[in-house]
HTML snippet that shows the backbone in 3Dmol.js (N, CA, C, O; Angstrom):
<script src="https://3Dmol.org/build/3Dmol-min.js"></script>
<div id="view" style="width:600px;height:400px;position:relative"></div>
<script>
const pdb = `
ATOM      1  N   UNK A   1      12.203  47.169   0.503  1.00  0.00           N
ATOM      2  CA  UNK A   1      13.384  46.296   0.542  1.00  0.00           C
ATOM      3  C   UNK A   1      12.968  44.827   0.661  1.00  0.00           C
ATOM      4  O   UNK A   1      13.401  43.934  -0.068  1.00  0.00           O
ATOM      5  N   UNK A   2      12.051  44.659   1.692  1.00  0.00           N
ATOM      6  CA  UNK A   2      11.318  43.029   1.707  1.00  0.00           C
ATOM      7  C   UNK A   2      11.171  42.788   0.355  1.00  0.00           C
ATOM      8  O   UNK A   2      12.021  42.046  -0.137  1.00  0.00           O
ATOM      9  N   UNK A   3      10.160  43.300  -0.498  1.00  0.00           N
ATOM     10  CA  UNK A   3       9.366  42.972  -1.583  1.00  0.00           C
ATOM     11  C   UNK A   3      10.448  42.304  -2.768  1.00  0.00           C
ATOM     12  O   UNK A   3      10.280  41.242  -3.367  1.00  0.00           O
ATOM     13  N   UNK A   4      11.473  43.152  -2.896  1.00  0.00           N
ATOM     14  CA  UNK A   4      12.434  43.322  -3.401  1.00  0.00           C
ATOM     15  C   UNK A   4      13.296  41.691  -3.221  1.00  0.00           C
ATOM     16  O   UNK A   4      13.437  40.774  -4.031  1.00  0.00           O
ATOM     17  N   UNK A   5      13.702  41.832  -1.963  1.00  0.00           N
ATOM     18  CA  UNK A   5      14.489  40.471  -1.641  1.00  0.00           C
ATOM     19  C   UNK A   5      13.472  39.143  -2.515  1.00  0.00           C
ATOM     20  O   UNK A   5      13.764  38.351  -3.411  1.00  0.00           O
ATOM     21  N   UNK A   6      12.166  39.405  -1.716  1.00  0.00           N
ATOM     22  CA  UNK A   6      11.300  38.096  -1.774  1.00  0.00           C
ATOM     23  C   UNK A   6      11.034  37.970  -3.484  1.00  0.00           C
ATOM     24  O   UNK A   6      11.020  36.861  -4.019  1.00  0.00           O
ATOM     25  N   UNK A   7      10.874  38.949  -4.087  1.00  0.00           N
ATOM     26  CA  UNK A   7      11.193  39.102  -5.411  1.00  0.00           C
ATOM     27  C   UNK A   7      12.104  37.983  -6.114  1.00  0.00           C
ATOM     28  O   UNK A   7      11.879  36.962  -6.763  1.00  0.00           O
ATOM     29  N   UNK A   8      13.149  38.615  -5.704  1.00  0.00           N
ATOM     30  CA  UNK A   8      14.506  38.358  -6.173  1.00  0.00           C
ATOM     31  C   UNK A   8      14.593  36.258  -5.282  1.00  0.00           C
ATOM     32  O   UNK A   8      15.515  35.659  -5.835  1.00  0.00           O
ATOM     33  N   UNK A   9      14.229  35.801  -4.745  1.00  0.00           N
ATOM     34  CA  UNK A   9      13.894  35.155  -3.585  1.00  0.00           C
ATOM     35  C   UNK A   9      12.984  34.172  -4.917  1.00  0.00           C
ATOM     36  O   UNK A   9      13.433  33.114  -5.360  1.00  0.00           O
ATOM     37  N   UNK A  10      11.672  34.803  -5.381  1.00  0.00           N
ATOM     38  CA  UNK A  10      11.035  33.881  -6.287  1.00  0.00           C
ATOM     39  C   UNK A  10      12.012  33.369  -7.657  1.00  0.00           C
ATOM     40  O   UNK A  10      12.360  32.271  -8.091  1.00  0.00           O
ATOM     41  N   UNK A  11      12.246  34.852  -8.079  1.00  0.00           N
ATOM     42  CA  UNK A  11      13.092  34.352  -8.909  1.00  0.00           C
ATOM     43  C   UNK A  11      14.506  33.203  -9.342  1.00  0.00           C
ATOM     44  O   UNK A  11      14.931  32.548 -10.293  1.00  0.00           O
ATOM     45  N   UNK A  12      14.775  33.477  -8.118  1.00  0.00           N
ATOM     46  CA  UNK A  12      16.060  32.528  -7.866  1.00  0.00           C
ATOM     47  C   UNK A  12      15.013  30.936  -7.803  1.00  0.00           C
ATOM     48  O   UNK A  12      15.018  30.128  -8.732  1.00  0.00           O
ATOM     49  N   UNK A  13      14.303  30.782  -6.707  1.00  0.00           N
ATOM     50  CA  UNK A  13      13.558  29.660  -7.120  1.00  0.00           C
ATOM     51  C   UNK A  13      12.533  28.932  -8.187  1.00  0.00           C
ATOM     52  O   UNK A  13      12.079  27.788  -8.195  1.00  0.00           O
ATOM     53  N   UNK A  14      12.324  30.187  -9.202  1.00  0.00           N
ATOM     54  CA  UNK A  14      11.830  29.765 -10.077  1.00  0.00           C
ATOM     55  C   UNK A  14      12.687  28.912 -11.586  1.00  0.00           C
ATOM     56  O   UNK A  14      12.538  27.891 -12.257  1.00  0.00           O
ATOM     57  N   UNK A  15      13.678  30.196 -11.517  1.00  0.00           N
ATOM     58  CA  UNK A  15      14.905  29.615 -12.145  1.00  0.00           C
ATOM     59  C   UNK A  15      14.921  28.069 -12.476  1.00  0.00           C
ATOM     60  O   UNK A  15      14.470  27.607 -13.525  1.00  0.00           O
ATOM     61  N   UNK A  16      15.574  27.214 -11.318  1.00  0.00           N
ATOM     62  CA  UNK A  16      16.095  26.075 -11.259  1.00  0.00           C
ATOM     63  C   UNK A  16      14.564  25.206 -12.146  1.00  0.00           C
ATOM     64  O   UNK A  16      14.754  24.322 -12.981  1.00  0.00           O
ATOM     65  N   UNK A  17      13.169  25.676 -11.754  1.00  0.00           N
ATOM     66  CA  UNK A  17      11.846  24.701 -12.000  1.00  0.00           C
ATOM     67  C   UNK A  17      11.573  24.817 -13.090  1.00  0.00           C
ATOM     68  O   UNK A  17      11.433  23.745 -13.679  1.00  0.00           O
ATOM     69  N   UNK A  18      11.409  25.779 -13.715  1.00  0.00           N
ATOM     70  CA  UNK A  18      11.653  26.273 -15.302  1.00  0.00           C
ATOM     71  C   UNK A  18      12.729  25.180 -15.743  1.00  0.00           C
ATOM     72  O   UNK A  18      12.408  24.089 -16.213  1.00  0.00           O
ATOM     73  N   UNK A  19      13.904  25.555 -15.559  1.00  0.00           N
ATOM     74  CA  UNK A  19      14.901  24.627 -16.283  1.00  0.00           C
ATOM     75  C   UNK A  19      14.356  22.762 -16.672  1.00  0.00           C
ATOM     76  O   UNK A  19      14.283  21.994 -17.632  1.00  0.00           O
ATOM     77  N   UNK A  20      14.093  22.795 -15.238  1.00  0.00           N
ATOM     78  CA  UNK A  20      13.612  21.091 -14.744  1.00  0.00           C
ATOM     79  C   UNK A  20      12.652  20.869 -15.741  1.00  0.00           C
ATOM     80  O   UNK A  20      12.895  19.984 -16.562  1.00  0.00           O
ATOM     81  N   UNK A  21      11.424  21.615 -15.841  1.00  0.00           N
ATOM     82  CA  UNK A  21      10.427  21.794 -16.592  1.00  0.00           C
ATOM     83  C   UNK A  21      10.776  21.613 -17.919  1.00  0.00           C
ATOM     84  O   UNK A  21      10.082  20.895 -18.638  1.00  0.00           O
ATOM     85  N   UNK A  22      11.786  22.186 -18.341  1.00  0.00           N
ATOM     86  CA  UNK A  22      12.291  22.171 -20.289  1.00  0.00           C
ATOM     87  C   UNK A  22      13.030  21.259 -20.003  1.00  0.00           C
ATOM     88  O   UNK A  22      12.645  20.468 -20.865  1.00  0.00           O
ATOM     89  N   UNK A  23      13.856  20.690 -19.429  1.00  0.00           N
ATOM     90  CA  UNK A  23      14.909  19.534 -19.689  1.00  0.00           C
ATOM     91  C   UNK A  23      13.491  18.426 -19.644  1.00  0.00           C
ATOM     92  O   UNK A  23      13.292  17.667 -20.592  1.00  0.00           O
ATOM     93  N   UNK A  24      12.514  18.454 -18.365  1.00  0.00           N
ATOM     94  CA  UNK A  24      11.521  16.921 -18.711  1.00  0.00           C
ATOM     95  C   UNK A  24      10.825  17.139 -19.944  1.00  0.00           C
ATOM     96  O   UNK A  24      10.977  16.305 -20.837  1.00  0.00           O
ATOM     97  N   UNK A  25      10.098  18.115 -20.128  1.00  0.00           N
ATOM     98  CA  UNK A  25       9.561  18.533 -21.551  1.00  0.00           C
ATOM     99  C   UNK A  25      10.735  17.706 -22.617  1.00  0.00           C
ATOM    100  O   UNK A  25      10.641  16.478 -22.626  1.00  0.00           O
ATOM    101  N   UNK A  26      11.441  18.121 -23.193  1.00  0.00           N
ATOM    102  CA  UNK A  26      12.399  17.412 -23.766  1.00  0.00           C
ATOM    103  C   UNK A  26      12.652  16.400 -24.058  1.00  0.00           C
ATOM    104  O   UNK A  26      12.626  15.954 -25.205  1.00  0.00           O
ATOM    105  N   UNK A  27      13.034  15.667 -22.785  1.00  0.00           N
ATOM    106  CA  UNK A  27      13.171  14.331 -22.880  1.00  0.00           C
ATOM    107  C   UNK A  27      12.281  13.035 -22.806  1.00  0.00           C
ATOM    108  O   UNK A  27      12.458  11.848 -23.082  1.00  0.00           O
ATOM    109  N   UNK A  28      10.892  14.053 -22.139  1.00  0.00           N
ATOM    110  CA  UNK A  28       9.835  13.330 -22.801  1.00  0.00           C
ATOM    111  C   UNK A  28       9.113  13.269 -24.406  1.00  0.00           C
ATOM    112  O   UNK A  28       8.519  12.256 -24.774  1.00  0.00           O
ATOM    113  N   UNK A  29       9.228  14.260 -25.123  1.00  0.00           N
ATOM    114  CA  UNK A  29       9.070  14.337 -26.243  1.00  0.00           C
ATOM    115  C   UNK A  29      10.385  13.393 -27.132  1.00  0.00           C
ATOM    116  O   UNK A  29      10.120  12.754 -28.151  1.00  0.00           O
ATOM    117  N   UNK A  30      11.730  13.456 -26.555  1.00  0.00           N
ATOM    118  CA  UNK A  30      12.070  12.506 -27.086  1.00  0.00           C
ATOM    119  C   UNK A  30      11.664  11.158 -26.946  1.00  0.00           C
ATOM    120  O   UNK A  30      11.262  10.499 -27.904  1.00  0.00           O
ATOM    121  N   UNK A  31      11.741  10.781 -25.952  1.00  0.00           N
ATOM    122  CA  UNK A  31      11.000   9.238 -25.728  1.00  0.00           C
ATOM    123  C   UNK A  31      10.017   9.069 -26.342  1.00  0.00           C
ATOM    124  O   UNK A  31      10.066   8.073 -27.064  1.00  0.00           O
ATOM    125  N   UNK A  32       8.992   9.701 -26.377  1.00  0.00           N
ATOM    126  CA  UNK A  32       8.166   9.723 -27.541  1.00  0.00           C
ATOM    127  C   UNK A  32       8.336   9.442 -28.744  1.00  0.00           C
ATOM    128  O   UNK A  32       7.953   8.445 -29.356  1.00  0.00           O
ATOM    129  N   UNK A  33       8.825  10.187 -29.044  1.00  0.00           N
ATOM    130  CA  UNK A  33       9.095  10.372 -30.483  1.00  0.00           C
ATOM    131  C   UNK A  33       9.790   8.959 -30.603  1.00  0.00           C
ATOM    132  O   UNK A  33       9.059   8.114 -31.121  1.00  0.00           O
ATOM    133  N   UNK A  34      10.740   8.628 -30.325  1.00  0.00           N
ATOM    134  CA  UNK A  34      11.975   7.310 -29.949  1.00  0.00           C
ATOM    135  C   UNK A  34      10.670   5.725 -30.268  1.00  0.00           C
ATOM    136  O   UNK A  34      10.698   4.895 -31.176  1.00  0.00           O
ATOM    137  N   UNK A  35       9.776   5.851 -29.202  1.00  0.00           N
ATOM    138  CA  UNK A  35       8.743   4.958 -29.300  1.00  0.00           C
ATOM    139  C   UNK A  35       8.036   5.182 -30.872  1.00  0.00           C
ATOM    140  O   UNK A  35       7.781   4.184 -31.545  1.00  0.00           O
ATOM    141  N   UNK A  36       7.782   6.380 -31.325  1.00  0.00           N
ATOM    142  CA  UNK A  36       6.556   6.021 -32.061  1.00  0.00           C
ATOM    143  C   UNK A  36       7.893   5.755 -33.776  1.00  0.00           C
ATOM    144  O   UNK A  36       7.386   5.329 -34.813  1.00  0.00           O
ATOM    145  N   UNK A  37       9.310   6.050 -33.745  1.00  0.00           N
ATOM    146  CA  UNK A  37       9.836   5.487 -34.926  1.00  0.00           C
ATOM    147  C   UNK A  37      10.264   3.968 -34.431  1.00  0.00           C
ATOM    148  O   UNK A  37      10.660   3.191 -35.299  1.00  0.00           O
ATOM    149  N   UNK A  38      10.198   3.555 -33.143  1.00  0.00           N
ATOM    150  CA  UNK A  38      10.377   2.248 -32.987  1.00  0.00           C
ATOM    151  C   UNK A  38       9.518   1.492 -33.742  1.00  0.00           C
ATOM    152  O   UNK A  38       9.862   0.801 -34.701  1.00  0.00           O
ATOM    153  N   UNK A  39       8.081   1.653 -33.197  1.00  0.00           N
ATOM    154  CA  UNK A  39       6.772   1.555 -33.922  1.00  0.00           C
ATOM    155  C   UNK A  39       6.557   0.974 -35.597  1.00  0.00           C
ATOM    156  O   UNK A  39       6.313  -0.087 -36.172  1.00  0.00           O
ATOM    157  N   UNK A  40       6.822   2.414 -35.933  1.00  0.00           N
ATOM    158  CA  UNK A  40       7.099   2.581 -37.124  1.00  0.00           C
ATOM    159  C   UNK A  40       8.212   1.789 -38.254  1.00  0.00           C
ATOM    160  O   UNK A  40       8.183   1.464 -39.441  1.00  0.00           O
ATOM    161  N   UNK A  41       9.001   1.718 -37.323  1.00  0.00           N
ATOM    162  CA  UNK A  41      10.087   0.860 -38.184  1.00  0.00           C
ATOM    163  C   UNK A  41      10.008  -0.853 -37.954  1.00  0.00           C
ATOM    164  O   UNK A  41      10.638  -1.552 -38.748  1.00  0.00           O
ATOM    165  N   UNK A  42       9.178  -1.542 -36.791  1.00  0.00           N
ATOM    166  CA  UNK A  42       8.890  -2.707 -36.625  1.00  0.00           C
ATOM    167  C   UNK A  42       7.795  -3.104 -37.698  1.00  0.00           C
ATOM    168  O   UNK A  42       7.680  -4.278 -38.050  1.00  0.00           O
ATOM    169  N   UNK A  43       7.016  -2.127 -38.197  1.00  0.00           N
ATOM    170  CA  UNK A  43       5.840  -2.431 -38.921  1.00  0.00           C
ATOM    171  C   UNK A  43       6.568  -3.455 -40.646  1.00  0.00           C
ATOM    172  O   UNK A  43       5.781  -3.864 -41.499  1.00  0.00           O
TER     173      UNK A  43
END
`;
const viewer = $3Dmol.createViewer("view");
viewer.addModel(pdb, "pdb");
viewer.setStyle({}, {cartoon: {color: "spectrum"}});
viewer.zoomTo();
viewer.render();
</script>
């Protein structure tokens, strides 16, 4: 029953960091990307 909870316990906290993780992933690749057609289009 412990194993189980603490289980269920990671999961719930992994959840939310994952998410965090793909939303910064994301929006750093946009910024990126954002910079290098800035770049690109000043040339």
């Amino acid at each position: 029953m412990l194993e189980l909870l603490q289980s269920l316990l990671l999961a719930v906290v992994m959840v939310p960091v994952v998410m965090a993780v793909m939303l910064g992933l994301i929006y750093g690749l946009g910024g990126i990307f954002n910079l290098i057609s800035r770049t690109s289009q000043s040339k």
